[in-house]
N, C-alpha and C positions, 0 to 999 in steps of 0.2 A: 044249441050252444056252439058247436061246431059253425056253422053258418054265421053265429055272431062272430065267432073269434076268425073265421076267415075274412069277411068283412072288415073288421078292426086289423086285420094284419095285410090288407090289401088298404086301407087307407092311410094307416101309419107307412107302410112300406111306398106309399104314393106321396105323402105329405111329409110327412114326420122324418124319416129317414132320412132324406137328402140335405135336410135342417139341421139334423143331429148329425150328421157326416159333412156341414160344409161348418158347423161352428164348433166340431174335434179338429177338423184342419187349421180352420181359423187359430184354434188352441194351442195345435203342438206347430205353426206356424210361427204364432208369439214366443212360444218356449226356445225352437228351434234359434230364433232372432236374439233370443234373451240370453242363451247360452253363446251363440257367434257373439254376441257385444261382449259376454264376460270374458271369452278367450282373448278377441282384441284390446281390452281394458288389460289383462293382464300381462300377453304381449308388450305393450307399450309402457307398464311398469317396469318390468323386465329390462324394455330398452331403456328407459329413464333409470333404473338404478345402477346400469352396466354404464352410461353414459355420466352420470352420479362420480360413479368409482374410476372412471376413467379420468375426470376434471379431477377428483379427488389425486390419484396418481400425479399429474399434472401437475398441479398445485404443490406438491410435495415433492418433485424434483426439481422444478424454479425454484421454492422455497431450499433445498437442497443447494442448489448451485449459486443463490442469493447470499448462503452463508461463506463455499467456500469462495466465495469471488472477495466478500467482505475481510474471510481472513488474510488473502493474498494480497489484497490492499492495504491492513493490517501491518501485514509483516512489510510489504514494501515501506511505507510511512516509518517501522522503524528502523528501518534499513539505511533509509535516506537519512532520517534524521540522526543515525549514528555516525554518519559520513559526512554531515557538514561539521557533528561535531568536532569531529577526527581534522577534518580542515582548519578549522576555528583554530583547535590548540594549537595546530602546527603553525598557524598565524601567530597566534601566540608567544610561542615556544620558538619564532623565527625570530619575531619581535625582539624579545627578552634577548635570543641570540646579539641581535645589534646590537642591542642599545649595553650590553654588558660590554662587546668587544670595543664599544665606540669609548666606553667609560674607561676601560683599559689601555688601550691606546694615550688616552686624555692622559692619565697618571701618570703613564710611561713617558710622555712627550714632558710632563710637568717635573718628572724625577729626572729627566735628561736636562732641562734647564736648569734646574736647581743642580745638579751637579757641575754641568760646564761653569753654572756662574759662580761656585765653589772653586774649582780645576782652576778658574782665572782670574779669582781672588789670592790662591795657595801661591801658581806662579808668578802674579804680579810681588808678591812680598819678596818672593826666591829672588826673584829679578831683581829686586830695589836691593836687598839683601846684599845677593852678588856683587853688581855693580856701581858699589860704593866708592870704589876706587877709578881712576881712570883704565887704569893698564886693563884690569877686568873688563872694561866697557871694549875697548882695542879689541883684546883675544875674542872678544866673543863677534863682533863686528867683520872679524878676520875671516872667523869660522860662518860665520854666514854668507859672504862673499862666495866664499871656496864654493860652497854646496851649492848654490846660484849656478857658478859658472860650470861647475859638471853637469847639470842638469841641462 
């Protein structure tokens, strides 16, 4: 029995062993492989969700700076357009100035006519008035003279 078993342990350790020792390497060879690919596969999530979060950041301060650029644009827009209005009235409001002093003027120039042509309506009668007589027509003729000649 011994003689068998050394035989059986001299032909498996000649045969058998180097089979089962090169297909356990073979084994933790694939394991070995299969854990290196899962460390790299997760690696490379790692970098894809950090790279992820980075565009994410990204994205959310353009989107950030997209708004306040839109406000400042905003508030410019009514900036401006509170300043043409300011223009516009003052156009306006200059406008109105004229055309009020133009009308005023007009009035004034229209109440000066109307009164000289009153004024020399009033003295024309004084005058005819007056100088109904001759001697009046004389003194007054005299008196105009005088002042003539001092001047």
């Amino acid at each position: 029995m011994f003689a068998a078993f050394l035989i059986l342990f001299l032909v498996l350790a000649k045969f058998g062993w180097p089979v089962i020792m090169k297909n356990i390497e073979k084994r933790a060879d694939t394991i070995d492989k299969g854990v290196e690919y899962a460390h790299q596969a997760k690696e490379q999530l790692d970098n894809a969700r950090a790279e992820a979060a980075k565009y994410m950041e990204e994205a959310q301060a353009k989107q950030a700076e997209m708004l306040r650029d839109a406000a400042k644009m905003k508030s410019q827009i009514i900036e401006e357009a509170k300043q043409q209005a300011g223009v516009e009235a003052q156009k306006v409001m200059d406008a109105a100035k004229v055309s009020i002093e133009q009308s005023r003027k007009e009035a004034e120039l229209q109440f000066r006519n109307e009164v000289s042509k009153f004024s020399i309506e009033i003295a024309e009668k004084m005058v005819r008035h007056q100088l109904q007589d001759d001697k009046s027509q004389q003194v007054l003729v005299d008196k105009l003279l005088n002042e003539i000649e001092k001047n």
